[in-house]
N, CA, C and O of each residue as an XYZ file, in Angstrom:
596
protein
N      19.833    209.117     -0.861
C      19.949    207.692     -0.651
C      19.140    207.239      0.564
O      18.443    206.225      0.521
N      19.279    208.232      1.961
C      18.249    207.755      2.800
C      17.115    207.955      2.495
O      16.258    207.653      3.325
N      16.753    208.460      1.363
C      15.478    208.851      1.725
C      14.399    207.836      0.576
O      13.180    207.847      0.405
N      15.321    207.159      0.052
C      15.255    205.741     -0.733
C      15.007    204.129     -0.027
O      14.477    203.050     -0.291
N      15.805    204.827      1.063
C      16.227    203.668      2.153
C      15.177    203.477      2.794
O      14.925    202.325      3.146
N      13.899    204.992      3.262
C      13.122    205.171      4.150
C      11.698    204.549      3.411
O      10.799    203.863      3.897
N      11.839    204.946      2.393
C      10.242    204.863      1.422
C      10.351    203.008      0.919
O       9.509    202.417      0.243
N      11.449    202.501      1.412
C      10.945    201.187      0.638
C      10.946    200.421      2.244
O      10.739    199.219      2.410
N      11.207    201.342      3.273
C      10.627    200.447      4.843
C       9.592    200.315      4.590
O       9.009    199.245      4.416
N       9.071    201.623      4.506
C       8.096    202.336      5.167
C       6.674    201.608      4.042
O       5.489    201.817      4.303
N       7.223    200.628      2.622
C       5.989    200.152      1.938
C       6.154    198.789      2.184
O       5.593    198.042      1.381
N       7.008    198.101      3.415
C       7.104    196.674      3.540
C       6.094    197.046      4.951
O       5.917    195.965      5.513
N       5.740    197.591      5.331
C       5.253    198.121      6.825
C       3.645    197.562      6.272
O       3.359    197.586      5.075
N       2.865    197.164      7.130
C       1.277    196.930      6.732
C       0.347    198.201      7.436
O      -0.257    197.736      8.402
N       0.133    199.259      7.295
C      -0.573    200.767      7.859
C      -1.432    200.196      6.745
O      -1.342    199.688      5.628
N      -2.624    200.690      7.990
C      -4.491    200.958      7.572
C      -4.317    203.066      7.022
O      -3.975    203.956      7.801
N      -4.597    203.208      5.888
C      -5.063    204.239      5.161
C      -5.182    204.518      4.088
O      -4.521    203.768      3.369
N      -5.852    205.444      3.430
C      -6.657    205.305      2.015
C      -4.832    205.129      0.986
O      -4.692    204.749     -0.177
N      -4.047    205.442      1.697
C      -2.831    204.858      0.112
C      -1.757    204.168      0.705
O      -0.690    204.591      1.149
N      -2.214    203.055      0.636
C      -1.840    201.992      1.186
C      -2.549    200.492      0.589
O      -3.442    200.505     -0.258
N      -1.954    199.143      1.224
C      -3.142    198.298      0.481
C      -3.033    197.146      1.538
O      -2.544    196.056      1.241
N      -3.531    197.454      2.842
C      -3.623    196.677      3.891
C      -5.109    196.050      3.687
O      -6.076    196.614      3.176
N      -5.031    194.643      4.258
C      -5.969    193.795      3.516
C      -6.116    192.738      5.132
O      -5.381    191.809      5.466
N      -6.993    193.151      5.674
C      -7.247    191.780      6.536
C      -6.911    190.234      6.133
O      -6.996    189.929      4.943
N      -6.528    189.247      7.099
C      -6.565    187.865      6.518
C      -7.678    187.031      5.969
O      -7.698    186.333      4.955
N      -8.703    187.287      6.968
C      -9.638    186.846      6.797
C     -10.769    187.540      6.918
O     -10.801    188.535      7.642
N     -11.883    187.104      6.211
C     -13.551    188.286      6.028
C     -14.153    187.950      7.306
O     -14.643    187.058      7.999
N     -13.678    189.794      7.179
C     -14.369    189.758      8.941
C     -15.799    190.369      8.296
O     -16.044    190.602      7.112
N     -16.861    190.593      9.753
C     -17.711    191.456      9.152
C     -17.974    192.496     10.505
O     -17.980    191.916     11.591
N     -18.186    193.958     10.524
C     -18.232    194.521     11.486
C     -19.534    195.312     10.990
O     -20.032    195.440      9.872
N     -19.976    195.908     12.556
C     -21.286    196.329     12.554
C     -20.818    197.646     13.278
O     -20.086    197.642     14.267
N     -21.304    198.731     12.694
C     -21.207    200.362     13.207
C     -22.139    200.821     13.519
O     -23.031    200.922     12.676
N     -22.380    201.353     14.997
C     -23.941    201.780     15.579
C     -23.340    203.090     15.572
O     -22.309    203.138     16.243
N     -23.603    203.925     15.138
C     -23.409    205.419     15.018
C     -23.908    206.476     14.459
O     -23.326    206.765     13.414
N     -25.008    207.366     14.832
C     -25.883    208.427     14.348
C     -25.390    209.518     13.557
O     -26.161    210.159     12.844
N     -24.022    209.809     13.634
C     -23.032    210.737     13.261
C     -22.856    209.866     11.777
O     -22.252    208.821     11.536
N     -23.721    210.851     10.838
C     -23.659    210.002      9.186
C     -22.119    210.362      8.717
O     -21.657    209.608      7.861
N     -21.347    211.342      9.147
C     -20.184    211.508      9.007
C     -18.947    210.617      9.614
O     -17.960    210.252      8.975
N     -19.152    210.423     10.630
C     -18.512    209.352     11.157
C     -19.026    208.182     10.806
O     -18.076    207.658     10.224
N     -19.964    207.378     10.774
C     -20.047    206.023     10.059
C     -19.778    206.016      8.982
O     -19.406    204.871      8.727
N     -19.701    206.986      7.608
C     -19.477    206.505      6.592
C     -18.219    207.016      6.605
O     -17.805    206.212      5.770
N     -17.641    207.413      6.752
C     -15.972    207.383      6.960
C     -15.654    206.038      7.212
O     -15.076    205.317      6.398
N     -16.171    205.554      8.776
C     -15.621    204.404      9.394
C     -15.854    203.141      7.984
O     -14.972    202.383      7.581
N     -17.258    203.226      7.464
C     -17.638    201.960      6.860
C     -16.613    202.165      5.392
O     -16.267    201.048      5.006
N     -16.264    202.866      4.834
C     -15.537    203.348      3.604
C     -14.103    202.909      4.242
O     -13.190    202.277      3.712
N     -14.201    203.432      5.507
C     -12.294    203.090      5.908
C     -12.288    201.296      5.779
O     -11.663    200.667      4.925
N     -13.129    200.723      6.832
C     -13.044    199.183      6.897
C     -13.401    198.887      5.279
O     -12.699    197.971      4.849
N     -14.251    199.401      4.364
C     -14.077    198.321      3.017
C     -12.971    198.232      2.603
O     -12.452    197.205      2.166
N     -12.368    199.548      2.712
C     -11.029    199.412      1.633
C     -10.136    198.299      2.510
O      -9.154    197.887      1.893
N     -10.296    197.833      3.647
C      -9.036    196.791      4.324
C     -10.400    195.754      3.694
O     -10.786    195.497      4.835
N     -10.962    195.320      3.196
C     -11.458    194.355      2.538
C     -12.450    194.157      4.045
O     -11.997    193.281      4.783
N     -13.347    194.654      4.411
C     -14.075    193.897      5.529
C     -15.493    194.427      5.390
O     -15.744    195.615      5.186
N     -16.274    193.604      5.497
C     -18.105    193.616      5.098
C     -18.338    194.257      6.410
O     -17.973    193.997      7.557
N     -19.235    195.396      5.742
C     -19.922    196.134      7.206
C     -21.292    196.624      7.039
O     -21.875    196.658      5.956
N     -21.825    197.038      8.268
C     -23.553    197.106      8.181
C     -23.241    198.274      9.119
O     -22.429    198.098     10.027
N     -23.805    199.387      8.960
C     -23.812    200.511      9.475
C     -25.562    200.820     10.115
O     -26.572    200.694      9.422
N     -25.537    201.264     11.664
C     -26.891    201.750     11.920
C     -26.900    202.624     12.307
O     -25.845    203.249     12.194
N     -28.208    203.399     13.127
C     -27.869    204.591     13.139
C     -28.294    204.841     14.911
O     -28.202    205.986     15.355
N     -28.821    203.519     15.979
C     -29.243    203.879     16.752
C     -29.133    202.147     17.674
O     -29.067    201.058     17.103
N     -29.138    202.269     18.461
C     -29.038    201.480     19.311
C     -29.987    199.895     19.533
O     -29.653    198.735     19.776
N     -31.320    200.609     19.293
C     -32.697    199.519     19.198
C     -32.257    198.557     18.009
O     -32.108    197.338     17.925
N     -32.098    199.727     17.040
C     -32.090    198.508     16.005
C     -30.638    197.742     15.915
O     -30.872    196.548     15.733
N     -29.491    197.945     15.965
C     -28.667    197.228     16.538
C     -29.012    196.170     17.666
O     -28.119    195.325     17.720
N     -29.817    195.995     18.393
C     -30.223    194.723     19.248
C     -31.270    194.093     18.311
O     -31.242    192.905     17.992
N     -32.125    194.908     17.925
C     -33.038    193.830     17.116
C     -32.307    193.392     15.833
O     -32.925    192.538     15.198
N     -31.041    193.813     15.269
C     -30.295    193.234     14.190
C     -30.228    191.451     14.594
O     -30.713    190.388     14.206
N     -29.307    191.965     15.604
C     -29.192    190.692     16.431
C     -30.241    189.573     16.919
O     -30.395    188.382     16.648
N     -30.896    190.498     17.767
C     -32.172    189.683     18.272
C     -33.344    188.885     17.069
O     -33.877    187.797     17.288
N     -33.505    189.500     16.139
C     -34.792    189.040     15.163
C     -34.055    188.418     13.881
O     -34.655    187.442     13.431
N     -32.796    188.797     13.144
C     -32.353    188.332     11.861
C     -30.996    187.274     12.178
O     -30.375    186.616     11.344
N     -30.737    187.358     13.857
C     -29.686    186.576     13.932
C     -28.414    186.148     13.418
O     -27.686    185.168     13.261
N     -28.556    187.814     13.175
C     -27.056    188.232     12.421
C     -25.621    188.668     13.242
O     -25.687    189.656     13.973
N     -24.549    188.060     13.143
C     -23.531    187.852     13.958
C     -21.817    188.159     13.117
O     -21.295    187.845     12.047
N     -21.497    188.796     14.116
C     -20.634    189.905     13.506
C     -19.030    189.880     14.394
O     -19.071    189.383     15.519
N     -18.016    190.271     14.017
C     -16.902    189.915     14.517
C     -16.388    191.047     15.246
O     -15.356    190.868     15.893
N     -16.852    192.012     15.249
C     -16.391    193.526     15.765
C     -17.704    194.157     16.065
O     -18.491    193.452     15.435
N     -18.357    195.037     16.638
C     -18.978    195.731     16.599
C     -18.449    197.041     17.861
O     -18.005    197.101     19.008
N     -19.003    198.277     16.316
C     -18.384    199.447     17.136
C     -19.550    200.568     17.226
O     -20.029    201.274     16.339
N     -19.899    200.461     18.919
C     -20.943    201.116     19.395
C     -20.722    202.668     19.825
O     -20.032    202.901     20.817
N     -21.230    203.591     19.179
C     -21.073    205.095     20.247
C     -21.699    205.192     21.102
O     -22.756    204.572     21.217
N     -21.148    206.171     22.148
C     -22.240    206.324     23.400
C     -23.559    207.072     23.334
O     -24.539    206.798     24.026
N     -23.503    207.859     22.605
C     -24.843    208.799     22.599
C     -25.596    208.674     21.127
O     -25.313    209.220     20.060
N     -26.826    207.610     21.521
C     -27.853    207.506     20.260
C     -28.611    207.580     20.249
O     -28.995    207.224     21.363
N     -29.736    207.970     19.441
C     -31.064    207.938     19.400
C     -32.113    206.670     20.044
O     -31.832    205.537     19.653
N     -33.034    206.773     20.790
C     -33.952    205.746     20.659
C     -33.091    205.085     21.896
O     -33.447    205.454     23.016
N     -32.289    204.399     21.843
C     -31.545    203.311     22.985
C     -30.038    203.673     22.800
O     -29.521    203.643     21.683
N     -29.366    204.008     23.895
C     -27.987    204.697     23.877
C     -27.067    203.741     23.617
O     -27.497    202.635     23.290
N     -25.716    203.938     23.696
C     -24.885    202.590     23.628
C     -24.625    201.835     24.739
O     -24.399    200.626     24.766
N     -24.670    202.633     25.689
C     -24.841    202.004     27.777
C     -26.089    201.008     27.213
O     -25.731    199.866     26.925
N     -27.075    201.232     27.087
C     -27.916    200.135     26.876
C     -27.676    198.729     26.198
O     -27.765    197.532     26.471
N     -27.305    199.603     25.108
C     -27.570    198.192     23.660
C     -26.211    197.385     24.195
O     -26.177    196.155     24.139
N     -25.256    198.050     24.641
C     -24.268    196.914     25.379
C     -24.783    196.294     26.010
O     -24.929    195.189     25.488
N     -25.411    196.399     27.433
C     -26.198    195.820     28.141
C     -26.656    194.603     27.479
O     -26.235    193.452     27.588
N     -27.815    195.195     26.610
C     -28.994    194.336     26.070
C     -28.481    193.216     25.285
O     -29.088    192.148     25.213
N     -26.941    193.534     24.465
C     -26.704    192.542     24.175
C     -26.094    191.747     24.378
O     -26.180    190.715     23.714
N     -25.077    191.910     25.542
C     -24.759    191.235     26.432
C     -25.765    190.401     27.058
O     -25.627    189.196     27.272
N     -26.574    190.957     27.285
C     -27.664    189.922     28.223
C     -28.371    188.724     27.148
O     -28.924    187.659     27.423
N     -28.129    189.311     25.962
C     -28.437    188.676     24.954
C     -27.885    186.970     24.774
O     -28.454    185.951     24.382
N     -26.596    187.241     25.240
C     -25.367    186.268     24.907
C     -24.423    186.141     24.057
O     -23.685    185.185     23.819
N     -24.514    187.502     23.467
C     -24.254    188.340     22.380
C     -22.565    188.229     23.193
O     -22.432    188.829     24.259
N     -21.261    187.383     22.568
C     -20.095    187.336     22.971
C     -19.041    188.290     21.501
O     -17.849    187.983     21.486
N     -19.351    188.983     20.773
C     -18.973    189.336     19.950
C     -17.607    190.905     20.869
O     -17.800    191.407     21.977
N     -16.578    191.198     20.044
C     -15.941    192.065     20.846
C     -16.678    193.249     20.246
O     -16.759    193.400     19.027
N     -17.307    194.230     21.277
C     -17.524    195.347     21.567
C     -17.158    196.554     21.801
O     -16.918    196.700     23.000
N     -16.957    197.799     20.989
C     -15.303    198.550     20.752
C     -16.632    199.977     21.353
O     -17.585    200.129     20.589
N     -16.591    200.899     22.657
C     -17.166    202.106     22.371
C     -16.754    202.875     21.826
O     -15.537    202.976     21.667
N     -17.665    203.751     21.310
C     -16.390    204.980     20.711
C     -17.499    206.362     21.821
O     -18.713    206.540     21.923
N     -16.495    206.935     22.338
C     -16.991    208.114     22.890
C     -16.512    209.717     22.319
O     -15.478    210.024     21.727
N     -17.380    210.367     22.630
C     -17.085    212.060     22.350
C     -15.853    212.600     22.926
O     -15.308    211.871     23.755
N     -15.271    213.775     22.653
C     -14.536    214.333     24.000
C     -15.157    214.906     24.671
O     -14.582    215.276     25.695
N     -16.757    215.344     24.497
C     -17.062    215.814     25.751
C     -17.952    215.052     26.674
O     -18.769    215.493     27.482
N     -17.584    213.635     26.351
C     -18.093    212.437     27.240
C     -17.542    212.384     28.768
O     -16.313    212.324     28.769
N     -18.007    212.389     29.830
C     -17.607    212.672     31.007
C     -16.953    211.019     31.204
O     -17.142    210.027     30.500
N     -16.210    211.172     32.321
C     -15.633    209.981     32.931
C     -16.324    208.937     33.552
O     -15.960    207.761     33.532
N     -17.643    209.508     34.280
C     -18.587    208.295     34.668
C     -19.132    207.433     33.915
O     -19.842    206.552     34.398
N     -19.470    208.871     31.843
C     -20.137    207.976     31.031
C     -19.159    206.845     30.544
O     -19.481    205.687     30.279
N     -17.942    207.382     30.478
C     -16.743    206.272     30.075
C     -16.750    205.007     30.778
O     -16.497    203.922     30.255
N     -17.081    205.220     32.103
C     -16.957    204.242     33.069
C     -18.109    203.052     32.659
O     -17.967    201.952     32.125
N     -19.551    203.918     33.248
C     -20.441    203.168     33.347
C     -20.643    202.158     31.288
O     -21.148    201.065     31.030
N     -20.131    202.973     30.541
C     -20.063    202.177     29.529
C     -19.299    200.933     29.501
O     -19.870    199.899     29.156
N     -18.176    200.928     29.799
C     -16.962    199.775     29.897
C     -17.909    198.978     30.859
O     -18.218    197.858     30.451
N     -18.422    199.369     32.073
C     -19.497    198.374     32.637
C     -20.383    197.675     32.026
O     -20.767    196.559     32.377
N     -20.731    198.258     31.136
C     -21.633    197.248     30.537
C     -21.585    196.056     29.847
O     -22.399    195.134     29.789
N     -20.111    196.274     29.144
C     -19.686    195.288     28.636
C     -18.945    195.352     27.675
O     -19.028    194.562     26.734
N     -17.981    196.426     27.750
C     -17.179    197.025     26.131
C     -16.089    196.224     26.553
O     -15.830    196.250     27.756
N     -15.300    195.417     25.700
C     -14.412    195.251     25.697
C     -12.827    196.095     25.619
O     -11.748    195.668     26.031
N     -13.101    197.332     24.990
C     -12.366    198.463     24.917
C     -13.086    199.648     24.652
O     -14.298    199.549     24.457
N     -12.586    200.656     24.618
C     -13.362    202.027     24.239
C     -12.002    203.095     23.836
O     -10.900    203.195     24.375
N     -12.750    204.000     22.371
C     -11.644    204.756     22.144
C     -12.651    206.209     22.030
O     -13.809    206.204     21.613
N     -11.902    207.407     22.503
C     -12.528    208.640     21.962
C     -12.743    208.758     20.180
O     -11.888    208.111     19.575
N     -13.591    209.369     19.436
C     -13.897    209.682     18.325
C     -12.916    211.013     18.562
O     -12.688    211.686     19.568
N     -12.410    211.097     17.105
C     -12.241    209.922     15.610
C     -10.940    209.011     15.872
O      -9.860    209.208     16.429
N     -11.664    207.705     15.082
C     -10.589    206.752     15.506
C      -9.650    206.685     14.723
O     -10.016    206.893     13.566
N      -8.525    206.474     14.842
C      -7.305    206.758     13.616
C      -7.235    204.986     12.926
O      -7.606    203.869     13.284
N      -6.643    205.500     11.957
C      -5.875    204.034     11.625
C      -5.102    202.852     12.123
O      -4.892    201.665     11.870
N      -4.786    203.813     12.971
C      -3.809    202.805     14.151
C      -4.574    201.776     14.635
O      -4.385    200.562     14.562
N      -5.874    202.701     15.373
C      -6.744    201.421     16.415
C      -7.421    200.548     15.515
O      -7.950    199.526     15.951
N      -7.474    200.946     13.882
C      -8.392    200.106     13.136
C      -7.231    199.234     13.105
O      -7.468    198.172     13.680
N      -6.276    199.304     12.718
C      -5.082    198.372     12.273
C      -5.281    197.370     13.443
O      -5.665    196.206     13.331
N      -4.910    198.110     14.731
C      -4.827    196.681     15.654
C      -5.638    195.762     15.990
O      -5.377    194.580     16.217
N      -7.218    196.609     16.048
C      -8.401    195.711     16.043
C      -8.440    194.959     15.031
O      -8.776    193.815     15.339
N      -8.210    195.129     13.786
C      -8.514    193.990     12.681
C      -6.901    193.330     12.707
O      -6.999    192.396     11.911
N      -6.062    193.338     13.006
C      -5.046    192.426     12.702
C      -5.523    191.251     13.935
O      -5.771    190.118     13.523
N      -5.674    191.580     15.743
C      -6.423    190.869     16.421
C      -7.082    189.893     15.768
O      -6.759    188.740     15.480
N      -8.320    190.700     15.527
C      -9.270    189.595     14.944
C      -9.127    188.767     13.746
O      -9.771    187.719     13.705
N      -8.550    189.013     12.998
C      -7.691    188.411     12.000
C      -6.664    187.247     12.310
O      -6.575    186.277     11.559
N      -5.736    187.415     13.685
C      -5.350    186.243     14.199
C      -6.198    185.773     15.287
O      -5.757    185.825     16.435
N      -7.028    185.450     15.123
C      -8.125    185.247     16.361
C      -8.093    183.434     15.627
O      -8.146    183.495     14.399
N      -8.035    182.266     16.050
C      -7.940    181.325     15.563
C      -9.886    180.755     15.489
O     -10.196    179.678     14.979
């Protein structure tokens, strides 16, 4: 009987994961700068199934020139620290300097040192989580932005 009691909480509950059917409110669209083809297409496969449009890159440059040249504008963007061509310390920077006000999520390694943690959040991250990100932090970031008026 409890265990009847537990399984019909536990499907009124809204959890981000593949069996489940959590659904953002509204179409967000997020942008994934991440060289790790394993980790972005996880991430971009995790955000479709919550219903959210995403553009996956693989390096930093072109993530600013996304922005900079096609003037494409995005509700999340989730930058790693270590990329090819222009790192994520940069392209924060750059797009910050840009005017680029979009929230900015790093994702770092575990064997990312504490200064790189630091000097990243300097640049302009609004938050930063170690890789791999669970469901949890996707849940809270998109419910956020989802009540974002």
């Amino acid at each position: 009987m409890s265990s009847s009691a537990s399984a019909s909480s536990s499907k009124s509950k809204k959890r981000v994961g593949p069996d489940n059917d959590f659904k953002v409110g509204k179409q967000l669209k997020v942008h994934i700068v991440d060289d790790d083809d394993v980790s972005q297409t996880t991430h971009i496969l995790f955000l479709q199934k919550c219903g959210v449009e995403t553009l996956g890159v693989r390096n930093g440059n072109v993530a600013v020139n996304i922005h900079d040249i096609t003037q494409m504008r995005f509700d999340l963007i989730f930058m790693n620290s270590v990329l090819p061509l222009m790192d994520g310390i940069q392209a924060t920077k750059k797009l910050r300097e840009m005017g680029i006000t979009t929230m900015i999520v790093g994702m770092t390694n575990v064997n990312d040192k504490e200064e790189v943690r630091k000097e990243f959040m300097e640049a302009g991250l609004d938050d930063c989580y170690e890789k791999p990100l669970t469901p949890e932090i996707f849940r809270s970031l998109l419910e956020k932005l989802s009540n974002k008026a």
